[in-house]
SELORO-165016 format. One record per residue (C-alpha): residue number from 1; residue in one letter; chain; x, y, z. Coordinates in steps of 0.02 Angstrom, whole numbers, plus 50000, padded with zeros to 5 digits. Layout:
% residues N
num->NUM; residu->a; chaine->A; c1->X; c2->Y; c3->Z
...
END
This chain:
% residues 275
num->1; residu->x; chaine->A; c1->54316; c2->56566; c3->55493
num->2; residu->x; chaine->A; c1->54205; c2->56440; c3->55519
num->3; residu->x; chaine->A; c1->54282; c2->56252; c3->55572
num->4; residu->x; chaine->A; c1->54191; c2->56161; c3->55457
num->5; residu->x; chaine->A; c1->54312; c2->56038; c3->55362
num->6; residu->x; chaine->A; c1->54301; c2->56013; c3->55184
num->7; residu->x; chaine->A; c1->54319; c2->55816; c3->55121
num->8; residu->x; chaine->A; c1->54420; c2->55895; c3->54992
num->9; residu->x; chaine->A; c1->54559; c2->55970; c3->55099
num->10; residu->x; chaine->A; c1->54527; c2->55798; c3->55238
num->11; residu->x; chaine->A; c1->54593; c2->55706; c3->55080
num->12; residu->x; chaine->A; c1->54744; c2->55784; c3->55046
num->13; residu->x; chaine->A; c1->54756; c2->55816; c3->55232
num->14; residu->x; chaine->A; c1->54764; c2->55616; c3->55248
num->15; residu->x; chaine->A; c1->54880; c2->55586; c3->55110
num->16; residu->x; chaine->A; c1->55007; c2->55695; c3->55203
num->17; residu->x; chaine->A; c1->54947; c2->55640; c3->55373
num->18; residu->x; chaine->A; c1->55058; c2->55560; c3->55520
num->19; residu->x; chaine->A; c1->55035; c2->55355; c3->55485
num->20; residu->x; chaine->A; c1->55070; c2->55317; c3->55673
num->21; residu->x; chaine->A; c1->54924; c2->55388; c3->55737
num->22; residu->x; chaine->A; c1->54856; c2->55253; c3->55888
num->23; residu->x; chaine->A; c1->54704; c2->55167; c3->55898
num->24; residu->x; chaine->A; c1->54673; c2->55138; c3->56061
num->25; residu->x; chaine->A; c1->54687; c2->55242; c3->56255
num->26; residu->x; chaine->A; c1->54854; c2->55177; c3->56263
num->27; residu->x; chaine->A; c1->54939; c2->55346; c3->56201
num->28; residu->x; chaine->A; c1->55089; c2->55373; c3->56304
num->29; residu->x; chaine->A; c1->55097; c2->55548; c3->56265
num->30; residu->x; chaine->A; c1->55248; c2->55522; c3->56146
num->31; residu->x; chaine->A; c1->55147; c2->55510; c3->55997
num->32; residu->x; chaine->A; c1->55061; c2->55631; c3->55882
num->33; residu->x; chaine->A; c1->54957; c2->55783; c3->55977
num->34; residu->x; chaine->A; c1->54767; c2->55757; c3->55942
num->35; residu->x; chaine->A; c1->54614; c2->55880; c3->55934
num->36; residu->x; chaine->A; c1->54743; c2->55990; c3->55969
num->37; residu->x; chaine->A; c1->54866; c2->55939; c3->56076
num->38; residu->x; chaine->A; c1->54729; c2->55806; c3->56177
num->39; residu->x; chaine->A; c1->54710; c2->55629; c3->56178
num->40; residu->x; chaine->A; c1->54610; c2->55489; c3->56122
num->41; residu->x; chaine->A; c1->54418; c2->55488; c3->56175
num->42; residu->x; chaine->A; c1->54382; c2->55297; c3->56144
num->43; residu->x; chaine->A; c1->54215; c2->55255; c3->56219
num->44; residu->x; chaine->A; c1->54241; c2->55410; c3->56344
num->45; residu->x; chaine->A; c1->54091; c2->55517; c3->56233
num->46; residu->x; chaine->A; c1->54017; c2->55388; c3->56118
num->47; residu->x; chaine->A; c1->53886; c2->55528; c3->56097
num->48; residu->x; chaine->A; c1->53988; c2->55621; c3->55999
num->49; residu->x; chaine->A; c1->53976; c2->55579; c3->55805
num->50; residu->x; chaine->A; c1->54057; c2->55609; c3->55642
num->51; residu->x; chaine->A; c1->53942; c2->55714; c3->55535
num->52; residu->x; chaine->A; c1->53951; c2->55724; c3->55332
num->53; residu->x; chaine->A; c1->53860; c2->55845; c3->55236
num->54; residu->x; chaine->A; c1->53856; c2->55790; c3->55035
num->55; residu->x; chaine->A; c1->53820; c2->55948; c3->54920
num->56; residu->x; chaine->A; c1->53739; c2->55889; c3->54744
num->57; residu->x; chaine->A; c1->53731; c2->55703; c3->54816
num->58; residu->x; chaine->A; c1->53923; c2->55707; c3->54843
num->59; residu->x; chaine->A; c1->54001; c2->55701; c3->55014
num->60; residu->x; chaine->A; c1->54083; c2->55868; c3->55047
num->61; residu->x; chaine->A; c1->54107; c2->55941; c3->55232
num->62; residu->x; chaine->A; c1->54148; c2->55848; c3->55385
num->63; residu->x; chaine->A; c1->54085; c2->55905; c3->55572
num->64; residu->x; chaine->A; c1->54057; c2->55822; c3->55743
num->65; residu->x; chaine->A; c1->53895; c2->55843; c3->55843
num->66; residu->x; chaine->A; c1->53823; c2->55756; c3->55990
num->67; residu->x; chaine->A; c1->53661; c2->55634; c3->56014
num->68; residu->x; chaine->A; c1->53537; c2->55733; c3->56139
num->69; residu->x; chaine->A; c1->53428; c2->55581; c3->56114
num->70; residu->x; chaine->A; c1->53418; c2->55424; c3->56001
num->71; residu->x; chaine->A; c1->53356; c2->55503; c3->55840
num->72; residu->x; chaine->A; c1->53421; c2->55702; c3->55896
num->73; residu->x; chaine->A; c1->53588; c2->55760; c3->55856
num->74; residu->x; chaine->A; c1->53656; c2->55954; c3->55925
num->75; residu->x; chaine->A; c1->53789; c2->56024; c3->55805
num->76; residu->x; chaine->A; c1->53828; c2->56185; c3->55741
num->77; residu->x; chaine->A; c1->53721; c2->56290; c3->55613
num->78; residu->x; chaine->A; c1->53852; c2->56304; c3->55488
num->79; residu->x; chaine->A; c1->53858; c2->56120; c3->55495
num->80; residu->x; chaine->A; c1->53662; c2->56103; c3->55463
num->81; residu->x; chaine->A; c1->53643; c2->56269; c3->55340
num->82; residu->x; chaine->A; c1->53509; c2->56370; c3->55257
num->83; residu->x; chaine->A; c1->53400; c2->56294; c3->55171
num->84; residu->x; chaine->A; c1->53464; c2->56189; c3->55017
num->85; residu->x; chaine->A; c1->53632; c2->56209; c3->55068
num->86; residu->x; chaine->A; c1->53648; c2->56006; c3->55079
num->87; residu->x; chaine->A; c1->53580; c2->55869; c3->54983
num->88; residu->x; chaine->A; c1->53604; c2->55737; c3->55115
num->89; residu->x; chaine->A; c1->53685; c2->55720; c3->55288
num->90; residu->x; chaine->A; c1->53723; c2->55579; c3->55392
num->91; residu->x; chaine->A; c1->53832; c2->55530; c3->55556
num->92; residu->x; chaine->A; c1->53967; c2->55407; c3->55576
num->93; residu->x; chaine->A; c1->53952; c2->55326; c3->55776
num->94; residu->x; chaine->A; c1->54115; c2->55264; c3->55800
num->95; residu->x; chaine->A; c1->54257; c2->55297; c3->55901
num->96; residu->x; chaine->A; c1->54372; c2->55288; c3->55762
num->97; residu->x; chaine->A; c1->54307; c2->55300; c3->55593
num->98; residu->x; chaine->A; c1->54490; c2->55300; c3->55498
num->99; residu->x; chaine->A; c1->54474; c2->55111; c3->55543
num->100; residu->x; chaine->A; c1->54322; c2->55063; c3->55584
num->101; residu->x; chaine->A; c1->54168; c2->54948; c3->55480
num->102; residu->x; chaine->A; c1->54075; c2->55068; c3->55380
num->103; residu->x; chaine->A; c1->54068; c2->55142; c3->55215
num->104; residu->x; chaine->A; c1->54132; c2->55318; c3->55230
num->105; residu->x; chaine->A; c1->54099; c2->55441; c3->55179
num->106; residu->x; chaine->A; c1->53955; c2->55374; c3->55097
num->107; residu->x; chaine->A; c1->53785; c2->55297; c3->55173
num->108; residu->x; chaine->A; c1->53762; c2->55107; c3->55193
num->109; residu->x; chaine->A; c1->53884; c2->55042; c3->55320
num->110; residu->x; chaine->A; c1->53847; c2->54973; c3->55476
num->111; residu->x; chaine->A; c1->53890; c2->55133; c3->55606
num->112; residu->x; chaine->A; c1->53823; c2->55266; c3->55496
num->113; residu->x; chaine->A; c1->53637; c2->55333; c3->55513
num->114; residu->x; chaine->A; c1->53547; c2->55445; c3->55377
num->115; residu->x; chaine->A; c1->53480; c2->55626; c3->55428
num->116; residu->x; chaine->A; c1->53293; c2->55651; c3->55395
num->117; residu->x; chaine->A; c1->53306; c2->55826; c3->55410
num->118; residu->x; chaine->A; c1->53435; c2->55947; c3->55463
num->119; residu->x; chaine->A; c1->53396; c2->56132; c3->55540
num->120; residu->x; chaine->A; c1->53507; c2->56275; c3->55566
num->121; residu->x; chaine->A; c1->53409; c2->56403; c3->55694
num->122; residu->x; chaine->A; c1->53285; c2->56531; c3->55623
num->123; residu->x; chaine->A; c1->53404; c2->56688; c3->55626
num->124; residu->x; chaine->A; c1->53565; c2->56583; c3->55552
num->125; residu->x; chaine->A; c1->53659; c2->56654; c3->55391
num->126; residu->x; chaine->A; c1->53830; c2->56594; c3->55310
num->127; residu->x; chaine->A; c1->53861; c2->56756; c3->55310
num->128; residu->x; chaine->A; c1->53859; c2->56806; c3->55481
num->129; residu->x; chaine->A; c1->53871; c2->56607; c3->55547
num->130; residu->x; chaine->A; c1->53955; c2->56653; c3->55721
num->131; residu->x; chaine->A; c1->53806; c2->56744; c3->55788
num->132; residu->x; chaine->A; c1->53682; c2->56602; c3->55784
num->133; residu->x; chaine->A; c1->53776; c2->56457; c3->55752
num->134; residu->x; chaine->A; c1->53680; c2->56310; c3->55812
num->135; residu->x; chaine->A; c1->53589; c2->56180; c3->55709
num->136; residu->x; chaine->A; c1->53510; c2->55978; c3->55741
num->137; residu->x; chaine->A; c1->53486; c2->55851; c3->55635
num->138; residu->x; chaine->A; c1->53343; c2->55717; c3->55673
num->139; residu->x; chaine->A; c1->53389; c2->55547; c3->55623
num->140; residu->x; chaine->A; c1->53302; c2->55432; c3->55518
num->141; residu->x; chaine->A; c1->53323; c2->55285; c3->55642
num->142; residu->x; chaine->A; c1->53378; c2->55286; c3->55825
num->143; residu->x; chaine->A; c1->53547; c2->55286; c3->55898
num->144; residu->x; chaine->A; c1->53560; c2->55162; c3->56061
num->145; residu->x; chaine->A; c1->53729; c2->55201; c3->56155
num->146; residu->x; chaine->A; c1->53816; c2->55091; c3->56271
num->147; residu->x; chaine->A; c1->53777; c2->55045; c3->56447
num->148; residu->x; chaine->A; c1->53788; c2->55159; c3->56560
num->149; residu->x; chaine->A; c1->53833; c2->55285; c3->56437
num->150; residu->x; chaine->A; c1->53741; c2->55471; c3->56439
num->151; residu->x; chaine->A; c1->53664; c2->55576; c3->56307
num->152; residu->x; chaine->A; c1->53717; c2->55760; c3->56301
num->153; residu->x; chaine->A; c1->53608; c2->55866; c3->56386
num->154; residu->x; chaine->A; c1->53574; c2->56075; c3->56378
num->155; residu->x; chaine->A; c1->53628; c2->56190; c3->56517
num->156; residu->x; chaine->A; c1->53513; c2->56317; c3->56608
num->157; residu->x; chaine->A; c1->53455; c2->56499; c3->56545
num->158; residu->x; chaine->A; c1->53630; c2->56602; c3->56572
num->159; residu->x; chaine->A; c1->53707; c2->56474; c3->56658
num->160; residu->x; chaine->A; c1->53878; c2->56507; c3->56581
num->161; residu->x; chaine->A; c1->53858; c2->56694; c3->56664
num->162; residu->x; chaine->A; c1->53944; c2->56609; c3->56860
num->163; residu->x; chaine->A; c1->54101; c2->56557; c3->56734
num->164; residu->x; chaine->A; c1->54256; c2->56672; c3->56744
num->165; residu->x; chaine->A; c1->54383; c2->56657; c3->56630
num->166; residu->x; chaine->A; c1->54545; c2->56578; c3->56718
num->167; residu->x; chaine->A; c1->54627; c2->56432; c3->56709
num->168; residu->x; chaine->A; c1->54549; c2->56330; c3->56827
num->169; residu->x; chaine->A; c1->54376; c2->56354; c3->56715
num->170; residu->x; chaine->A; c1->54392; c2->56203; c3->56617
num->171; residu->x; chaine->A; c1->54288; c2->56126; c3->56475
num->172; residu->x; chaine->A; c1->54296; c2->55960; c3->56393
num->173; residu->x; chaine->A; c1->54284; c2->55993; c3->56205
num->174; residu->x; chaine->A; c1->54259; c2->55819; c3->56093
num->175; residu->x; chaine->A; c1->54287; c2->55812; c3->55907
num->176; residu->x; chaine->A; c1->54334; c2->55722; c3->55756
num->177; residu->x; chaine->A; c1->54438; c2->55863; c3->55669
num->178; residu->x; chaine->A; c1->54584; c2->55884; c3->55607
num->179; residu->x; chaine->A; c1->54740; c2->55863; c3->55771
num->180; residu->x; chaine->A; c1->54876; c2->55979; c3->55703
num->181; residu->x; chaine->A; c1->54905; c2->56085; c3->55570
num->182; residu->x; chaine->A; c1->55048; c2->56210; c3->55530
num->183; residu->x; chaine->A; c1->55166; c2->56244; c3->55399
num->184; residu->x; chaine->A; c1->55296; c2->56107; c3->55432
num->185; residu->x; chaine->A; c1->55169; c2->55974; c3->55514
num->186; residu->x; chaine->A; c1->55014; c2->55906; c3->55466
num->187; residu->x; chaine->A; c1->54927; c2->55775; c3->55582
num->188; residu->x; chaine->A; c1->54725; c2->55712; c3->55534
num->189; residu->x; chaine->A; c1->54646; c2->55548; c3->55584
num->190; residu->x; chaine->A; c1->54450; c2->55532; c3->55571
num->191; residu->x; chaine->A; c1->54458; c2->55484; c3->55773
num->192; residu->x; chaine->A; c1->54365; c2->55533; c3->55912
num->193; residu->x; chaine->A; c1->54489; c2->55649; c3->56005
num->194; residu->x; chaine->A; c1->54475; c2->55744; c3->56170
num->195; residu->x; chaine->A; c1->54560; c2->55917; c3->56243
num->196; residu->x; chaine->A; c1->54545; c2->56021; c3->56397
num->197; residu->x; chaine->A; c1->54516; c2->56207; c3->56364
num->198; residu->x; chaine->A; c1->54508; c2->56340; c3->56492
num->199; residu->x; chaine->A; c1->54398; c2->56513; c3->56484
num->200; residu->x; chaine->A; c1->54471; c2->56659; c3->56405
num->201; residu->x; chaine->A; c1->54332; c2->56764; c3->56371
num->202; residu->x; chaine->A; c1->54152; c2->56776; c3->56405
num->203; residu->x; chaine->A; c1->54006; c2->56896; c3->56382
num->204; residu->x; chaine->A; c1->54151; c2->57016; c3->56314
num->205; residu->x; chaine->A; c1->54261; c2->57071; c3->56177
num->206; residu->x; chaine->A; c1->54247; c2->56976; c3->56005
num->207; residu->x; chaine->A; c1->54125; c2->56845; c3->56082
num->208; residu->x; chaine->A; c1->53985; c2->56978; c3->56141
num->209; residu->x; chaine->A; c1->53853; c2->56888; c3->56209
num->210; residu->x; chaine->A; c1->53831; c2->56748; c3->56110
num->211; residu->x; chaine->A; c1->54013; c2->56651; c3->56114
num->212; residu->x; chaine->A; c1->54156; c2->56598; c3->56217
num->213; residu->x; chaine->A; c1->54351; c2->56601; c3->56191
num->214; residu->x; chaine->A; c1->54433; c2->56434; c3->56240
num->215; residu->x; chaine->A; c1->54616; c2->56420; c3->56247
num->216; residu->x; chaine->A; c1->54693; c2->56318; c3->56120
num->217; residu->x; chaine->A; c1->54872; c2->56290; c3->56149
num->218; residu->x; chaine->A; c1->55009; c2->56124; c3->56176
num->219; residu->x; chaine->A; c1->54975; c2->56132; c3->56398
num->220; residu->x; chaine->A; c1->54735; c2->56139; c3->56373
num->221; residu->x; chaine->A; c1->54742; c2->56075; c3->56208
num->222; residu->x; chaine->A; c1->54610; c2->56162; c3->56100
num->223; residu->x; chaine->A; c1->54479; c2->56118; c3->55939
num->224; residu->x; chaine->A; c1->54516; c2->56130; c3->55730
num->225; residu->x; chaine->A; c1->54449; c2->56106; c3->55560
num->226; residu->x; chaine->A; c1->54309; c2->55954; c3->55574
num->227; residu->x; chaine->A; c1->54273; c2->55991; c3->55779
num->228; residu->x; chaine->A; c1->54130; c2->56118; c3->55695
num->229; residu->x; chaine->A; c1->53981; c2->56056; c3->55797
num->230; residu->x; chaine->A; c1->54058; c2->55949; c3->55937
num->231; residu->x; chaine->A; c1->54039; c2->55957; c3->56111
num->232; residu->x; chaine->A; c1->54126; c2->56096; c3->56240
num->233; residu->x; chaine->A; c1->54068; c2->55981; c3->56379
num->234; residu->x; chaine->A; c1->54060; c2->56101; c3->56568
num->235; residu->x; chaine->A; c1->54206; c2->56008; c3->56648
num->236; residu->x; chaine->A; c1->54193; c2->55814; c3->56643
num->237; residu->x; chaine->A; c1->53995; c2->55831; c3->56640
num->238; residu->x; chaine->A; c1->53908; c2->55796; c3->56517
num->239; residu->x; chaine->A; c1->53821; c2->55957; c3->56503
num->240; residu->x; chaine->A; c1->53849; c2->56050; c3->56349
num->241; residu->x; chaine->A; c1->53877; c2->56225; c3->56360
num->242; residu->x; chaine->A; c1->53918; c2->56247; c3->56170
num->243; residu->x; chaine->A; c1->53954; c2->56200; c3->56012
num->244; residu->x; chaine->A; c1->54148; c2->56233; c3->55928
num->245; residu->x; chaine->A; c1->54125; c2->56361; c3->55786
num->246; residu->x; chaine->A; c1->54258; c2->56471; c3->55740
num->247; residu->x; chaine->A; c1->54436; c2->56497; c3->55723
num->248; residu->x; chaine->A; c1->54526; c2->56647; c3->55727
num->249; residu->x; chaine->A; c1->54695; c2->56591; c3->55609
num->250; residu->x; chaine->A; c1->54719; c2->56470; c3->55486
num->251; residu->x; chaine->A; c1->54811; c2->56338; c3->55595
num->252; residu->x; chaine->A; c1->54683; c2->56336; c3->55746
num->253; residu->x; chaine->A; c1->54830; c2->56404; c3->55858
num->254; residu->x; chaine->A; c1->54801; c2->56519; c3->56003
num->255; residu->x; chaine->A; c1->54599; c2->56499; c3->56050
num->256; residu->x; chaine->A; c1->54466; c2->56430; c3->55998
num->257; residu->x; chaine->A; c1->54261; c2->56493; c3->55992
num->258; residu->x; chaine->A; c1->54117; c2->56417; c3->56027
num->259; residu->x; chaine->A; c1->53932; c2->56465; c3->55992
num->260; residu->x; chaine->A; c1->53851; c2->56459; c3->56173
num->261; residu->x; chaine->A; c1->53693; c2->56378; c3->56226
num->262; residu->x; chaine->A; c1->53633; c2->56436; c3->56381
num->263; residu->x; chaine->A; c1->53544; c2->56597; c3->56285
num->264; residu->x; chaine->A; c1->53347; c2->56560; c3->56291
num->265; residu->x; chaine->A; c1->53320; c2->56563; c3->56115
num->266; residu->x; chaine->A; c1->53447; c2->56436; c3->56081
num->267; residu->x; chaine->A; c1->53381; c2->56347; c3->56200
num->268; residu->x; chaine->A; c1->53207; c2->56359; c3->56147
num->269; residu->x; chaine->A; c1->53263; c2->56311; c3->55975
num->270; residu->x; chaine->A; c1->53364; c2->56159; c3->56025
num->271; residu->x; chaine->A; c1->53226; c2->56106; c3->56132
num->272; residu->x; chaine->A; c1->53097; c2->56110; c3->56015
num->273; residu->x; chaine->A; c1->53153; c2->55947; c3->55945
num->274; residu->x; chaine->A; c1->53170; c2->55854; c3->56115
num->275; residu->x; chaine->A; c1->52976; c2->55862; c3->56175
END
């Protein structure tokens, strides 16, 4: 399944959600577990956005995604769609959008930018979304980021191919989806979160060619419902080497995919909109 959150289920999630989520980096690791089991991001990524997708000019799925340049935004191709799939799609910039000065989920406020045009890659289907599951959205205006601050940037052909899955192989995934859910605990705040996943499995298995397993679990933390589209940063750089995308259960427990981007035709694609 796909980890595309519906506003619809991020409602009730919020209704039911815990109230003492914090704010701010000063999480002393007694309070709720985040992104999975991660902490707060703050101004760590402010590259990584809040993405809403309206269907019938109604808001109705949340993602994350990443600026790749003022007016470029990587996320994943279930988050873009085929064609027609969305009516209108737009990004939220701050850290913490529960809180923050804008209008969402609707267009208008003061951190929120309008998508021109959004683009899933050529060979994407719903139907089959894990196999090519990559999209960008080019903004309507430009996105300037704070100083010394650094765009996300693309890895090289088969780069990922050196990685072997252990736990010293470490990733930085980045998200604004939901941070626990289970049948006795919910936990969802529309904030910029952060987790350390390790390899599981590469160029093997369930993920073929065209995926990786990251683990997802209370020591790495790990990615849910609304992370669709964010960031699995290579270590603490800020080089991308793929976009969250699926889940295996229900409650995001256990691992965690994510569509790679070091294949050339991704990379072709994705490029195409940076020249």
């Amino acid at each position: 399944m796909n980890r595309r959150l519906t506003l619809g289920l991020a409602a009730v999630l919020a209704i039911g959600a815990c109230s003492d989520a914090p704010t701010s980096n000063s999480d002393t690791g007694n309070g709720p577990s985040f992104i999975t089991h991660g902490q707060l991001d703050g101004n760590a990524h402010p590259a990584v956005v809040l993405i809403v997708m309206d269907v019938g000019g109604n808001p109705a799925f949340l993602c994350s995604g990443t600026l790749l340049a003022p007016t470029v935004v990587l996320t994943a191709g279930h988050c873009a769609g085929e064609p027609g799939d969305f009516s209108g799609v737009r990004i939220f910039t701050e850290s913490d959008v529960q809180n923050g000065t804008n209008d969402f989920p609707f267009a208008g406020g003061p951190n929120s930018v309008e998508a021109a045009a959004w683009t899933a890659h050529s060979q994407f289907t719903n139907a089959a979304f894990f196999l090519h599951d990559v999209g960008v959205l080019e903004l309507s205006e430009p996105v300037t980021l704070p100083i010394g601050a650094q765009f996300g940037t693309l890895p090289a052909v088969n780069q990922l191919n050196t990685l072997r899955p252990r736990s010293s192989t470490r990733f930085t995934s980045v998200g604004y989806g939901v941070q626990r859910i289970n049948p006795v605990k919910i936990e969802f705040q529309l904030i910029r979160m952060k987790a350390n996943p390790h390899l599981i499995q590469i160029n093997r298995g369930i993920v073929g060619s065209f995926s990786l397993l990251l683990s997802n679990n209370a020591s790495t933390g790990g990615t849910c419902f609304g992370d669709s589209g964010g960031p699995n940063y290579v270590g603490s750089s800020n080089v991308i080497a793929g976009v969250t995308s699926f889940a295996l259960n229900g409650t995001c427990g256990g691992t965690g995919g994510v569509f790679r981007l070091d294949r050339a035709d991704v990379l072709a694609f994705v490029g195409s909109f940076l020249d």
